[in-house]
MARBA-650495 format. One record per residue: residue in one letter; x, y, z negated of N, C-alpha, C in turn. Coordinates in steps of 0.02 Angstrom, whole numbers, padded with zeros to 5 digits, always signed. Layout:
BEGIN
AXYZXYZXYZ;...
//
This chain:
BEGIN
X-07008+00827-06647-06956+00852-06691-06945+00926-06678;X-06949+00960-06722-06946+01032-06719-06881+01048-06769;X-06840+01118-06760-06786+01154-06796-06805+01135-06863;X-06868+01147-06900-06885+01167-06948-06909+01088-06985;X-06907+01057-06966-06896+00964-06976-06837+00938-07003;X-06798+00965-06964-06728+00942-06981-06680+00975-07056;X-06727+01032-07092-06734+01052-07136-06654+01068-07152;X-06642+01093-07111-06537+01112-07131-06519+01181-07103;X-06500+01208-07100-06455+01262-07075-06422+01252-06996;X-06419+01285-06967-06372+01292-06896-06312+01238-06907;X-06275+01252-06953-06214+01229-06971-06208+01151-06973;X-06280+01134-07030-06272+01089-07049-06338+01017-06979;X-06367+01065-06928-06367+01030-06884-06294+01009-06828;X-06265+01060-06839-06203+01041-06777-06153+00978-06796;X-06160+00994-06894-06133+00922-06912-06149+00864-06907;X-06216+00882-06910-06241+00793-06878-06232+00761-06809;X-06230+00821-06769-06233+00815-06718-06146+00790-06692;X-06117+00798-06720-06040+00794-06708-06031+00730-06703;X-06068+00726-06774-06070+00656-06814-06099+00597-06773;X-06167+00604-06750-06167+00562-06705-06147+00551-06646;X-06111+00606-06602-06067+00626-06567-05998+00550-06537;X-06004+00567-06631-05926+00499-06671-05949+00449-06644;X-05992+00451-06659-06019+00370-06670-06036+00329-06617;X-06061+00381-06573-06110+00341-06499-06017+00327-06464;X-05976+00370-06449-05936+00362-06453-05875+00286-06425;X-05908+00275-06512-05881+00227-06514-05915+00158-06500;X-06001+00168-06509-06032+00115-06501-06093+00139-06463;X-06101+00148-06412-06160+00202-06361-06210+00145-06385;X-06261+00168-06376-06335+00162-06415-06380+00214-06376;X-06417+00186-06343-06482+00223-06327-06527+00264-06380;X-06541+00246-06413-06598+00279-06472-06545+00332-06489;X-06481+00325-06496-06435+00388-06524-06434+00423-06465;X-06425+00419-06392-06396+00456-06349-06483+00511-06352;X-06510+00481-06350-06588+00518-06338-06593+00563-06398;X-06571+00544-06472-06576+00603-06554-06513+00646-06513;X-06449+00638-06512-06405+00679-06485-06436+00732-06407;X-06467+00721-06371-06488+00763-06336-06532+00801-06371;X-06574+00779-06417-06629+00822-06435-06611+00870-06466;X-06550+00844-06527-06527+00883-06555-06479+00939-06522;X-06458+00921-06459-06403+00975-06430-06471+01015-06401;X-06504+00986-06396-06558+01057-06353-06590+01096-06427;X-06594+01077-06468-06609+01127-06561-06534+01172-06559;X-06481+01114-06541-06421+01158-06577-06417+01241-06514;X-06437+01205-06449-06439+01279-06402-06489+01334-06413;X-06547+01318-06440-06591+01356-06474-06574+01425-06511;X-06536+01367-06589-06500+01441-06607-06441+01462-06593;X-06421+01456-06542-06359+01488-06506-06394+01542-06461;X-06448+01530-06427-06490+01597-06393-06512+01619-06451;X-06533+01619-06490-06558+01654-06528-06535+01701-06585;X-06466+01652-06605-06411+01718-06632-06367+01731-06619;X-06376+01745-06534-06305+01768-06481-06283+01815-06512;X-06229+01856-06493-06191+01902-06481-06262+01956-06439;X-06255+02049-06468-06275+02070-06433-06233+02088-06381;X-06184+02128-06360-06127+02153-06304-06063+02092-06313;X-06063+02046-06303-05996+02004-06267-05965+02025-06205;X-05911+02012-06206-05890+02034-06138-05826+01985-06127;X-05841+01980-06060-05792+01933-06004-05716+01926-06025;X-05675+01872-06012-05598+01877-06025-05602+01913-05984;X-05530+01957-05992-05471+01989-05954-05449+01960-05884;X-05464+01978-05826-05446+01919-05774-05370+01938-05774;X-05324+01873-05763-05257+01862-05774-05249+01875-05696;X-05235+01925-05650-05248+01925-05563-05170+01908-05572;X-05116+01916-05610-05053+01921-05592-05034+01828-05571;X-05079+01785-05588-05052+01722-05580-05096+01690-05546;X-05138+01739-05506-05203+01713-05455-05141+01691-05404;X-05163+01626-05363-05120+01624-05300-05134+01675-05244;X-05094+01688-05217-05095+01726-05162-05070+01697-05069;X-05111+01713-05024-05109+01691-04978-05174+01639-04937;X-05205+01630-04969-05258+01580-04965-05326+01628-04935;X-05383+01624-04924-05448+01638-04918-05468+01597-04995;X-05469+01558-04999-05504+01544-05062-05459+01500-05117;X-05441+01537-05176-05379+01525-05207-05407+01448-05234;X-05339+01422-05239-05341+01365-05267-05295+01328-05305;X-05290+01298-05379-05250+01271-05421-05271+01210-05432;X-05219+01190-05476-05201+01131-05510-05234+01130-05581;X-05267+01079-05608-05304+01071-05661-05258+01086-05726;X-05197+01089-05716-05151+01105-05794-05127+01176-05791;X-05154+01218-05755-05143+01281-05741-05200+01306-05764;X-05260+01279-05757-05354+01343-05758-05337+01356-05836;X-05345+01412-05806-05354+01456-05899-05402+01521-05872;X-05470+01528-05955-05505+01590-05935-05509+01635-05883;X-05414+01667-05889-05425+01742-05867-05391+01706-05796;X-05371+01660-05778-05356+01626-05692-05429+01632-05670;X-05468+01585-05722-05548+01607-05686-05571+01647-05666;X-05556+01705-05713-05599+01773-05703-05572+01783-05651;X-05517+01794-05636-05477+01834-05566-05498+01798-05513;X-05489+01717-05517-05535+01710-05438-05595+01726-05417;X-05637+01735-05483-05704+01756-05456-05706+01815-05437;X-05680+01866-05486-05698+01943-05438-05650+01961-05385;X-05604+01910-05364-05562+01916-05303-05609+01885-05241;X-05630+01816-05249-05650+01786-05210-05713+01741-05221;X-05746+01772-05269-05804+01734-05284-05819+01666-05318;X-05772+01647-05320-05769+01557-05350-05674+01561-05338;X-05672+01485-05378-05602+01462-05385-05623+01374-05392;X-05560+01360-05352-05556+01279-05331-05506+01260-05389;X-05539+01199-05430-05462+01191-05457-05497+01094-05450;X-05408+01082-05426-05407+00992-05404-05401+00977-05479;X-05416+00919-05491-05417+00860-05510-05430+00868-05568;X-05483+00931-05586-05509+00945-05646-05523+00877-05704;X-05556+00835-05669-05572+00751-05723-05521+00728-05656;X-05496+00658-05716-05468+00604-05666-05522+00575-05601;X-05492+00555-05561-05519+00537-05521-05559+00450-05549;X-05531+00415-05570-05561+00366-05595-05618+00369-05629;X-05619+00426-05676-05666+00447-05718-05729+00462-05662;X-05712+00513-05618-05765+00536-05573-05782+00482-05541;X-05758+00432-05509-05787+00385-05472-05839+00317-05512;X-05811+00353-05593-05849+00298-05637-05937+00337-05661;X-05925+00401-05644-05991+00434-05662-06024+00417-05623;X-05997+00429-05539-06032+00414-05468-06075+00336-05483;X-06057+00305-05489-06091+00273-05487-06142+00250-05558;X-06139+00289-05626-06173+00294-05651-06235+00333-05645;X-06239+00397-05575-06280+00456-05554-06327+00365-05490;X-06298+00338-05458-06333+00274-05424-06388+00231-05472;X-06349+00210-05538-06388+00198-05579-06449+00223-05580;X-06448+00290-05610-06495+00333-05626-06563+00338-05576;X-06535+00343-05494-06588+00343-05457-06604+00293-05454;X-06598+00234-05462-06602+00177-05433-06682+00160-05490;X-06656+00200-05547-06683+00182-05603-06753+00205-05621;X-06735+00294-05596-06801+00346-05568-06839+00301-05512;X-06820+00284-05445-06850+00240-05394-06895+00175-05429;X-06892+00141-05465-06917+00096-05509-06999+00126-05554;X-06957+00193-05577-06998+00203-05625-07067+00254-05584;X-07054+00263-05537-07089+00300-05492-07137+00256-05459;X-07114+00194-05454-07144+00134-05422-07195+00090-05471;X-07189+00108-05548-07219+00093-05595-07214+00024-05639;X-07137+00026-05599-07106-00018-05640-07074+00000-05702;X-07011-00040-05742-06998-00027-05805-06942-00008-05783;X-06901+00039-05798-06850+00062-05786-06791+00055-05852;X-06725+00039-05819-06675+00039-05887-06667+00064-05927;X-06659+00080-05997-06648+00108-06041-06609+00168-06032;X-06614+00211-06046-06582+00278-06027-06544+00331-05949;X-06580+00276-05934-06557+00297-05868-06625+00337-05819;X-06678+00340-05828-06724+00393-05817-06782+00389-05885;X-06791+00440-05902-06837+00451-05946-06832+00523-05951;X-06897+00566-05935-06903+00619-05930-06908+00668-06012;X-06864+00710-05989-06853+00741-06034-06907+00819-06084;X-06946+00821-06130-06984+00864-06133-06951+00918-06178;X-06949+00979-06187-06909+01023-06214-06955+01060-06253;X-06936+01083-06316-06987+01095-06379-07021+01145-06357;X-07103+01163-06353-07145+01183-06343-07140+01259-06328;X-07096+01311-06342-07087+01351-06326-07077+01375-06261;X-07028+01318-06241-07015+01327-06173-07072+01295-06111;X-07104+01269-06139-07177+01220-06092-07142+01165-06058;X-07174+01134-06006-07142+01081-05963-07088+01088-05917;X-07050+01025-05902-07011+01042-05844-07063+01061-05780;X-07057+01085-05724-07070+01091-05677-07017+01083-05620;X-07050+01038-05573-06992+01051-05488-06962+00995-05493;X-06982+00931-05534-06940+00869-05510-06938+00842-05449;X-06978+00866-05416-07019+00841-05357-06943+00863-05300;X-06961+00930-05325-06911+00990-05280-06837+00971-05288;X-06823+00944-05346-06762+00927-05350-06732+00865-05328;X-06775+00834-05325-06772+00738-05285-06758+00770-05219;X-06783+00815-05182-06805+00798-05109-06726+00828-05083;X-06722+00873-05132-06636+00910-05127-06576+00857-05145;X-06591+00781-05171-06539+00748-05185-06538+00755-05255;X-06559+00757-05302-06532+00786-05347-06589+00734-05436;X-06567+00739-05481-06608+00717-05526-06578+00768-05598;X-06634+00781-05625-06593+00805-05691-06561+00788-05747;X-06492+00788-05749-06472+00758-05810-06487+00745-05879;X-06539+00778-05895-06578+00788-05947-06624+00745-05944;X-06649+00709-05901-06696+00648-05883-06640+00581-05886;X-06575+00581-05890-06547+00510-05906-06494+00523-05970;X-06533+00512-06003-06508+00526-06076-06427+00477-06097;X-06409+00446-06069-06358+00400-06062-06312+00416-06020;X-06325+00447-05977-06295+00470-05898-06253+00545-05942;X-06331+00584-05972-06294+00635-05989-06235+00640-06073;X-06251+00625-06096-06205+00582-06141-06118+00568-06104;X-06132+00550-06078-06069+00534-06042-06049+00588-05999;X-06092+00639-05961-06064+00709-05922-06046+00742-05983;X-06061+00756-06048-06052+00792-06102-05978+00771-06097;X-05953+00715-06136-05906+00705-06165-05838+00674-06109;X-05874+00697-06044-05822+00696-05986-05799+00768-05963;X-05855+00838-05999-05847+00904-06001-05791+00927-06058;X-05814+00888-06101-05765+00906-06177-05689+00875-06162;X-05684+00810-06139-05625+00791-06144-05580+00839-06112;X-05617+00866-06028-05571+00923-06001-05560+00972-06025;X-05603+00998-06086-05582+01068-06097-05639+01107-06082;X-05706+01094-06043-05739+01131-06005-05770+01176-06056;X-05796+01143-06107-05859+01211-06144-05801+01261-06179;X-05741+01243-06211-05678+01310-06244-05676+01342-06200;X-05678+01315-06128-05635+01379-06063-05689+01395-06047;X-05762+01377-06040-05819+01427-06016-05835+01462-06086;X-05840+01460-06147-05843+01500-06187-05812+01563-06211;X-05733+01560-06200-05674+01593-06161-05714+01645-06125;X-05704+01608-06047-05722+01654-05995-05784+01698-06034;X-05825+01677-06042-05903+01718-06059-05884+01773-06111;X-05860+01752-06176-05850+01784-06213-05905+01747-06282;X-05929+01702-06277-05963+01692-06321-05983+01599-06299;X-06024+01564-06341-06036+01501-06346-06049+01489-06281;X-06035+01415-06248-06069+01391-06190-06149+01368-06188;X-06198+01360-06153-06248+01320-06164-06246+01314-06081;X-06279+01242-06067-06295+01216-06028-06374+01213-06013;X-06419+01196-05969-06490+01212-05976-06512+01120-05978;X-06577+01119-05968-06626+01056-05965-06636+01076-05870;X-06639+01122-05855-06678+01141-05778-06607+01158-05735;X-06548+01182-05769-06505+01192-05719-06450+01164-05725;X-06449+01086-05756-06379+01046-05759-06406+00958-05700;X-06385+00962-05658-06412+00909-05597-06346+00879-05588;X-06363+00813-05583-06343+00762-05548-06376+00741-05468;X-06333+00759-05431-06324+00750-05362-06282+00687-05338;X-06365+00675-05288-06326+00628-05209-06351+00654-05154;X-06312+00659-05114-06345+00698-05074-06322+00659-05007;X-06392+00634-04953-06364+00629-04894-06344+00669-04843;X-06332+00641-04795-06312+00696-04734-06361+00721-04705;X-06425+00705-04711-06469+00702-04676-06516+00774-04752;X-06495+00785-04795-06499+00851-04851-06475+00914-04816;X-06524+00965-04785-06508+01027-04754-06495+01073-04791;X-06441+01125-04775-06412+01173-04811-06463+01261-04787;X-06459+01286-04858-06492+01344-04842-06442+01383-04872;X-06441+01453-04847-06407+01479-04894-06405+01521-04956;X-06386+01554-05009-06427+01567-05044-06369+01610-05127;X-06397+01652-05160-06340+01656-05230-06417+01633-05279;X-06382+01612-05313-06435+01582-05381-06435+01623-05427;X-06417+01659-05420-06442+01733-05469-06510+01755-05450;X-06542+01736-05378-06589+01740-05371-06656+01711-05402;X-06644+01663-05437-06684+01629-05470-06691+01623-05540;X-06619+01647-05557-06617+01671-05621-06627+01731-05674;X-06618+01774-05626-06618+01830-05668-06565+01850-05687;X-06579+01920-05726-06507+01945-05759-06479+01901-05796;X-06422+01872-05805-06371+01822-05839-06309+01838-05841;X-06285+01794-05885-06215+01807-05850-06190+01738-05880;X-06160+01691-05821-06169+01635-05801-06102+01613-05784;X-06095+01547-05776-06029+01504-05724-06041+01446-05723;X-06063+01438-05628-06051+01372-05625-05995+01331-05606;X-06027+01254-05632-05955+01208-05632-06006+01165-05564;X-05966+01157-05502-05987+01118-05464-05931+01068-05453;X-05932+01017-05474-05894+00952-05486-05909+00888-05441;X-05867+00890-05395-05855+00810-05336-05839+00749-05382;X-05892+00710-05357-05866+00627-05402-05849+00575-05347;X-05859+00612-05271-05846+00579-05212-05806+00635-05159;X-05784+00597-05110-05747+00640-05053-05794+00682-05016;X-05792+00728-05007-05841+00774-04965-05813+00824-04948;X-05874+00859-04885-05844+00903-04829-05808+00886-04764;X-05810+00815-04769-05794+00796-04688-05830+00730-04686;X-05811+00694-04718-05856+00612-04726-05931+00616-04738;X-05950+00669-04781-06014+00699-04829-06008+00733-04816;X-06074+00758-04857-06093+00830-04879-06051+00874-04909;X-06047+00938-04895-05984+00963-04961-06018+01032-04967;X-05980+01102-04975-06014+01140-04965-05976+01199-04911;X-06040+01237-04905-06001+01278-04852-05996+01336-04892;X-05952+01377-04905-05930+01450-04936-05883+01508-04918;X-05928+01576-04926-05889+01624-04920-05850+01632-04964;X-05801+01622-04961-05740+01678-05009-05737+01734-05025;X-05784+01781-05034-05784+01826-05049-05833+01864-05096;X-05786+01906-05145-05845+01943-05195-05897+01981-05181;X-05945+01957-05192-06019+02006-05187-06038+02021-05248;X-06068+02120-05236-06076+02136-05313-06154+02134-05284;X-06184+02119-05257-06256+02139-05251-06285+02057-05223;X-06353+02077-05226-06378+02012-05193-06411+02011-05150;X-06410+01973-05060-06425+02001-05003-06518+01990-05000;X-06540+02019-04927-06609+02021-04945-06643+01925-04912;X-06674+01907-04949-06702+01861-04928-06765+01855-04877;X-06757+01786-04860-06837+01796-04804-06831+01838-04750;X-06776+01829-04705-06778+01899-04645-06757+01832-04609;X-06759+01864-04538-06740+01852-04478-06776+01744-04482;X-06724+01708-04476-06742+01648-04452-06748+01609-04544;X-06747+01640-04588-06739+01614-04658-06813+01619-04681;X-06848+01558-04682-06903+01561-04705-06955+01555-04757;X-06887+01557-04801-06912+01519-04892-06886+01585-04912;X-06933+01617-04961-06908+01679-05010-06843+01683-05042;X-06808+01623-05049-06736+01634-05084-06686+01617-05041;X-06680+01612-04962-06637+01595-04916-06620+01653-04889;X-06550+01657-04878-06522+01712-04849-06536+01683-04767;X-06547+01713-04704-06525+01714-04627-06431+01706-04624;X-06438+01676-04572-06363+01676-04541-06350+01755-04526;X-06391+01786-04495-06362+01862-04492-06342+01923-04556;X-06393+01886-04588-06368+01936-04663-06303+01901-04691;X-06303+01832-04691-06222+01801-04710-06185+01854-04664;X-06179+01859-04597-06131+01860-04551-06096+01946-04570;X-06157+01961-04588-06161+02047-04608-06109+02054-04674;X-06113+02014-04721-06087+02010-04790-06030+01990-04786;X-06024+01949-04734-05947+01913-04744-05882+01967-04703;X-05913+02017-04659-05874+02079-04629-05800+02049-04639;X-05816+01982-04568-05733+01952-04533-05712+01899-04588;X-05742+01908-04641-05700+01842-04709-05757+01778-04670;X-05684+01730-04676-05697+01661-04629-05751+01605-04701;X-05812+01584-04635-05850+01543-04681-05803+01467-04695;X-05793+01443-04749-05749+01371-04745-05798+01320-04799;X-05763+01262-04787-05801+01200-04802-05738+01172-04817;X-05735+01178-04878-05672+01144-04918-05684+01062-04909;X-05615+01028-04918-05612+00959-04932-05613+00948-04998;X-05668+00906-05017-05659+00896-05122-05637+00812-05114;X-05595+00790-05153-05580+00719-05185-05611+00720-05246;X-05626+00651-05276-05674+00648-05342-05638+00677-05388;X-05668+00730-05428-05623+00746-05501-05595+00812-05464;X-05624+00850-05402-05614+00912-05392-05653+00952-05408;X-05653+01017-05408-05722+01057-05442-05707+01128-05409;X-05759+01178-05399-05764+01218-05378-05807+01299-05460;X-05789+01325-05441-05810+01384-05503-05825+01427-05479;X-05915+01440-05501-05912+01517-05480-05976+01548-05514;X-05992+01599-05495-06050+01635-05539-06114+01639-05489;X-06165+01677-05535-06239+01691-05490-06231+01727-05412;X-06189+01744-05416-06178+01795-05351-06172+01769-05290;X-06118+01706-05294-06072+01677-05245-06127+01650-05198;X-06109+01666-05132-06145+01643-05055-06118+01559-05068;X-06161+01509-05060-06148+01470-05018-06223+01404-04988;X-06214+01347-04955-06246+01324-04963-06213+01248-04934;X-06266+01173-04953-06237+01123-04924-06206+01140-04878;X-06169+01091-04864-06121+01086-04809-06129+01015-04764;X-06179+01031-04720-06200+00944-04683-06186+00953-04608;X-06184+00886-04583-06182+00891-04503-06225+00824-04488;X-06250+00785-04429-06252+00732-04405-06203+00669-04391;X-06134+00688-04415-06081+00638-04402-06078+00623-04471;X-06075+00654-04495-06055+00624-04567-06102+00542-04578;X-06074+00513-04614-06115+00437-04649-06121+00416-04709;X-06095+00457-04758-06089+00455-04825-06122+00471-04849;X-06136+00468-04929-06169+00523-04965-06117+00562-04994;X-06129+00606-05024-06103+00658-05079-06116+00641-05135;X-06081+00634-05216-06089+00634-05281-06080+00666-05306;X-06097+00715-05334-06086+00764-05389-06138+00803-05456;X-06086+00830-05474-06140+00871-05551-06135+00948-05511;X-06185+00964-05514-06181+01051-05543-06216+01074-05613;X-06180+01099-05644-06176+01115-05709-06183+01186-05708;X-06258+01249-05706-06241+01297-05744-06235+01296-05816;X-06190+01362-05815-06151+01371-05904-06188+01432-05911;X-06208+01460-05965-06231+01540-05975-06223+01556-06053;X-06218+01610-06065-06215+01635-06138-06282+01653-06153;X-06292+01622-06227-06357+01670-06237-06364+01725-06258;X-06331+01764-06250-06361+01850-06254-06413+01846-06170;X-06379+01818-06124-06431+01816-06086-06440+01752-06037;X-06473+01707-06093-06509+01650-06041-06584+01655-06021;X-06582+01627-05981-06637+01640-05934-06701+01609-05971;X-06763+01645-05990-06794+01632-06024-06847+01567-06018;X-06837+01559-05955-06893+01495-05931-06856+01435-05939;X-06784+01426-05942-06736+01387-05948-06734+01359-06020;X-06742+01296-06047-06717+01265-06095-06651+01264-06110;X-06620+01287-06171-06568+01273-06180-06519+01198-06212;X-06460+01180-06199-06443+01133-06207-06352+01149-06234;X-06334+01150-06298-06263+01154-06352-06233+01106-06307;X-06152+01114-06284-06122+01073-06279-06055+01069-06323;
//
């Protein structure tokens, strides 16, 4: 299925897409959840393609940033745009609790179990459940996925491979508000990718490197949503983070860091000049916000016994998405 198949206008794809949107909705259906992805990855298409040339960022609101903290933190009926903007160029990211209900998050968690359980099967060459792994191919422009491999071994599967799973992260993003307030913040439409929207489990036994993902991306201009569907940072995995704004990006591959996109503990130690490294506590339905820049990495030890559940969701505008990246309308 190609843009030019569907024989309609921009407009008159987003209506269908709404449309079946309605419908799965109300009566979820596999064969629909799989046309609705395809079609949200056409509808992100022409959203990169007839971005905005110069958008520019909300206004950060700093007057209602909290104060007193290392790493600010609110209440989910408070996040608005310009609260965002201000925690990030204050402190690099912003915590806000109980972004989704907690019920909700604990109901995805175990739909992300599904999913592997489902990949594990299908890897084994068995038949796997209906929408719950089936790899996702993105219209020819963009070529194949690559790095599933890389992304399993990190905990992780792509949401774009459980067409059912993601269906349900969509319309657990919309109910909060998420794509108006990242569209907001950006200045222009949200899109989500095929390569950089993951569903995470992560054991304890998942080592942390450290790292900003701007490194891998390129020029962008981006926000991620990193979203807890389980307790982590003391039981689990969580993450470990500087609080603090970085306008540059440190050098990789030095000292004891041996992968091209890992920062050393000494270049962290250098960057953070006295700002304390912390490992927040997340409850399910907490979330963390931040851009390409932000230092951090897992957060693991040997005591822990849990796993970790979560989404990370990059968001980017297309005036500049990353060109190797599939895009995906939310």
């Amino acid at each position: 299925m190609t843009a030019e198949e569907l024989d309609g206008t921009p407009q008159e794809l987003r209506a269908e897409l709404e449309r079946l949107i309605e419908e799965n909705a109300l009566a979820p259906d596999r064969a629909r959840e799989r046309r609705i992805l395809r079609l949200s990855h056409l509808a992100g298409i022409h959203l990169v393609d007839e971005a905005p040339a110069e958008p520019a960022f909300v206004a950060p609101d700093e007057a209602r940033l909290p104060t007193g903290e290392a790493l600010p933190e609110i209440a989910a009926d408070e996040l608005t745009p310009g609260l965002l903007r201000a925690g990030i160029l204050r402190a690099g990211c912003l915590l806000v609790r109980g972004l989704i209900p907690r019920e909700r998050a604990e109901q995805m968690a175990g739909e992300i179990d599904r999913a592997f359980e489902q990949r594990r099967r299908h890897e084994a060459g068995r038949n796997a459940a209906e929408g719950y792994y089936e790899e996702f191919a993105p219209e020819p422009r963009y070529g194949p996925v690559v790095g599933r491999g890389w992304i399993e071994q990190g905990g992780g599967l792509l949401a774009a491979d459980a067409p059912k799973v993601s269906f349900e992260m969509v319309q657990m993003f919309r109910a909060a508000g998420i794509p108006g307030l990242v569209g907001e913040y950006l200045g222009e439409p949200a899109l989500i990718s095929v390569h950089k929207t993951t569903l995470r489990r992560a054991a304890p036994s998942v080592p942390g490197a450290w790292h900003q993902d701007g490194f891998f991306m390129g020029p962008v201009r981006s926000l991620n949503l990193w979203l807890s569907l389980s307790r982590c940072g003391d039981v689990a995995p969580g993450l470990d983070v500087l609080p603090r704004r970085l306008e540059r990006y440190l050098a990789t591959n030095t000292e004891e860091a041996a992968l091209d996109y890992t920062i050393s503990q000494l270049k962290v130690d250098e960057a953070r000049d006295g700002t304390p490294i912390l490992r927040p506590i997340f409850e399910p339905g907490d979330a963390l916000f931040f851009d390409e820049l932000f230092l951090h990495q897992t957060g693991s030890d040997p005591s822990m016994r849990r796993r970790r559940y979560a989404i990370e969701s990059w968001f980017f505008g297309g005036s500049r998405f990353p060109g190797e990246y599939a895009p995906v309308a939310v």
